[in-house]
C-alpha positions as CSV (number, residue, x, y, z in Angstrom):
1,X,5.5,21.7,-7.0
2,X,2.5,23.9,-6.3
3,X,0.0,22.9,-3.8
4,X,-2.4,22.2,-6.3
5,X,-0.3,20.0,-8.0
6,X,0.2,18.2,-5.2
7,X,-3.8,18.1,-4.9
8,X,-4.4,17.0,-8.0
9,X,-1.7,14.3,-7.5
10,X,-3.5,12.9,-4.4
11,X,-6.7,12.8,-6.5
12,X,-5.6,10.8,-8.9
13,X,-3.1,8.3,-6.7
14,X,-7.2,7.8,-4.9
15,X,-8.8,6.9,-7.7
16,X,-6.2,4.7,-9.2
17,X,-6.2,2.7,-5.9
18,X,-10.1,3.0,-6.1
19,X,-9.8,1.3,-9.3
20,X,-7.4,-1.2,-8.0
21,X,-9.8,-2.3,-5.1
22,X,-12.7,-2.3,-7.5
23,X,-11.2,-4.1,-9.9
24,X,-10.9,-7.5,-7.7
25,X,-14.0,-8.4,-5.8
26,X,-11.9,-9.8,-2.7
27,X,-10.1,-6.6,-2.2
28,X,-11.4,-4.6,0.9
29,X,-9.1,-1.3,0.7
30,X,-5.7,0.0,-0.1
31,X,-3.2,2.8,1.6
32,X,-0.1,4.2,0.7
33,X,2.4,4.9,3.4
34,X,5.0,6.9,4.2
35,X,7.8,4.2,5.5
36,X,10.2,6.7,6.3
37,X,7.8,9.1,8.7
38,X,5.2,6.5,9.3
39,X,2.5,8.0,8.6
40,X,-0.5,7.1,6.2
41,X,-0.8,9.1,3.0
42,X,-4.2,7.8,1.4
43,X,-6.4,5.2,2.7
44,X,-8.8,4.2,0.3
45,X,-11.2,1.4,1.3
46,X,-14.3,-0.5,-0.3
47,X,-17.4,0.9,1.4
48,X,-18.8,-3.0,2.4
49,X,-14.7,-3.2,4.3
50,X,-16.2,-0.8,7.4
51,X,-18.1,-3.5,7.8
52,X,-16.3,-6.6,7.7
53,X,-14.6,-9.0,10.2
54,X,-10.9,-8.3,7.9
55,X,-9.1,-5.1,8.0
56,X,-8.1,-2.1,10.0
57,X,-9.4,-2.1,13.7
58,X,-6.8,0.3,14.8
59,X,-6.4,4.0,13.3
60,X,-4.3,4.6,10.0
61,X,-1.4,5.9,12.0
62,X,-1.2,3.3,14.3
63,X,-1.4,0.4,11.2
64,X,1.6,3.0,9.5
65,X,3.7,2.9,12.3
66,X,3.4,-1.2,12.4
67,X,4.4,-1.1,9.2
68,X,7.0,1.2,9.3
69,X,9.0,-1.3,11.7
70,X,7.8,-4.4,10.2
71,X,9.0,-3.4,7.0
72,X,12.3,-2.2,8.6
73,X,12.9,-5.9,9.8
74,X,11.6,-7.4,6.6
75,X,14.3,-5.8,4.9
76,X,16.8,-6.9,7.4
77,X,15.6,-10.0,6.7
78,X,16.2,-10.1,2.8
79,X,19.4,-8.3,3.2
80,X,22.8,-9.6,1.9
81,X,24.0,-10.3,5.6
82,X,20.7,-12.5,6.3
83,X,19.0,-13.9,3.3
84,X,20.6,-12.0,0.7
85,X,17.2,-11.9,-1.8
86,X,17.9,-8.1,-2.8
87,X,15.7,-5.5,-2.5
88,X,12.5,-5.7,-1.0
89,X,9.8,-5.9,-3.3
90,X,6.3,-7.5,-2.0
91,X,5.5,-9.0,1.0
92,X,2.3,-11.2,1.2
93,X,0.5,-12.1,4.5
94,X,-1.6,-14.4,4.9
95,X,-4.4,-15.0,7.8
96,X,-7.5,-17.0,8.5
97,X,-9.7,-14.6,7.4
98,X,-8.1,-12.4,5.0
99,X,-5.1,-11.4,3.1
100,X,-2.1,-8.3,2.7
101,X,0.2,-7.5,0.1
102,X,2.3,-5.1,1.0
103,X,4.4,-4.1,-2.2
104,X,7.1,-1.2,-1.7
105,X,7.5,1.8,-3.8
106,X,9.7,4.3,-4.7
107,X,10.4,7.5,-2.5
108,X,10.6,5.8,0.8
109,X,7.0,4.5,1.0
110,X,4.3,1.0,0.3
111,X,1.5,0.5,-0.7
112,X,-0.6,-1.7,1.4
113,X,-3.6,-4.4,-0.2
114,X,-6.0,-6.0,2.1
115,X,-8.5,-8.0,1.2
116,X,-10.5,-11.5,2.2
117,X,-9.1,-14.9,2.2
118,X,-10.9,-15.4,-1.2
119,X,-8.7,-12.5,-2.8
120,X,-7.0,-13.6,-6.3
121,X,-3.4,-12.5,-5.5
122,X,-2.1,-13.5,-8.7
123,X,-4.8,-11.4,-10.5
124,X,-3.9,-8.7,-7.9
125,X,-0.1,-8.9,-9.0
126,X,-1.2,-8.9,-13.0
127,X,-3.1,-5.6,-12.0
128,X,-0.7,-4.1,-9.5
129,X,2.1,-4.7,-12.5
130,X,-0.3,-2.4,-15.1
131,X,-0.9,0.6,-12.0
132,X,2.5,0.4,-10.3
133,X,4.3,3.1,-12.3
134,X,1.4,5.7,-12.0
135,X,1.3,5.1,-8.4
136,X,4.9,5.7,-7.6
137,X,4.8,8.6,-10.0
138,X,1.5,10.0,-8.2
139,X,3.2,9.2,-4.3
140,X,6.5,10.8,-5.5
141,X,4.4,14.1,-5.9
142,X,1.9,13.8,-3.3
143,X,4.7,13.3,-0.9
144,X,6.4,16.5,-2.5
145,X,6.7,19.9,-0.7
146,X,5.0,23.0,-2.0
147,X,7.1,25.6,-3.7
């Protein structure tokens, strides 16, 4: 894949999860991770989420690299030896103030949701179902190597 594939690929995974964050007024921002490396690949947040009391405080690598080992445990948690649920498919956190869905893709990364405690989850799942495809097809190439 050409670096400008890969480009144009990055552009459009951005404003899909533009749309996504638009598209529910609770939503404050979205990344995509790289679980394997842990390292963020897009961080896309609402311009009012700079300013609010819910979302990162740390740096995006810092939040990846959380989430690189949470996730680990999660699914050590879910696997047949523990819980035995399958594979790992959305995790949902909830706090005082806000809100994180953390739903796994394909190719080894997630894609994180935060939001405020208001968020409509359910109406974030009915959304997340319609975008999901396009955003593992758009991280499978972002994450791809240039040829």
């Amino acid at each position: 894949m050409s670096s400008n594939e890969i480009a144009e690929a990055r552009r459009q995974l951005r404003r899909i999860l533009k749309l996504l964050i638009d598209s529910e007024e609770g939503l404050l921002g979205a990344m995509i991770i790289d679980i394997k490396e842990g390292l963020s690949l897009e961080f896309v947040p609402r311009e009012e989420a700079l300013e609010s009391d819910v979302g990162p405080i740390a740096d995006e690598e810092a939040i990846a690299g959380t989430l690189k080992e949470s996730h680990d445990k999660i699914q050590e948690l879910v696997s047949p030896d523990r819980l035995n649920l399958g594979k790992l498919s959305k995790v949902v956190i909830e706090g005082d103030t806000g809100i994180v869905i953390i739903q796994t893709l394909k190719e080894e990364a997630v894609l994180l949701l935060y939001g405020k405690k208001n968020t409509k989850i359910g109406f974030v799942y009915t959304l997340l179902n319609e975008v999901l495809g396009k955003i593992e097809e758009y991280t499978k190439k972002s994450i791809s190597l240039p040829s």
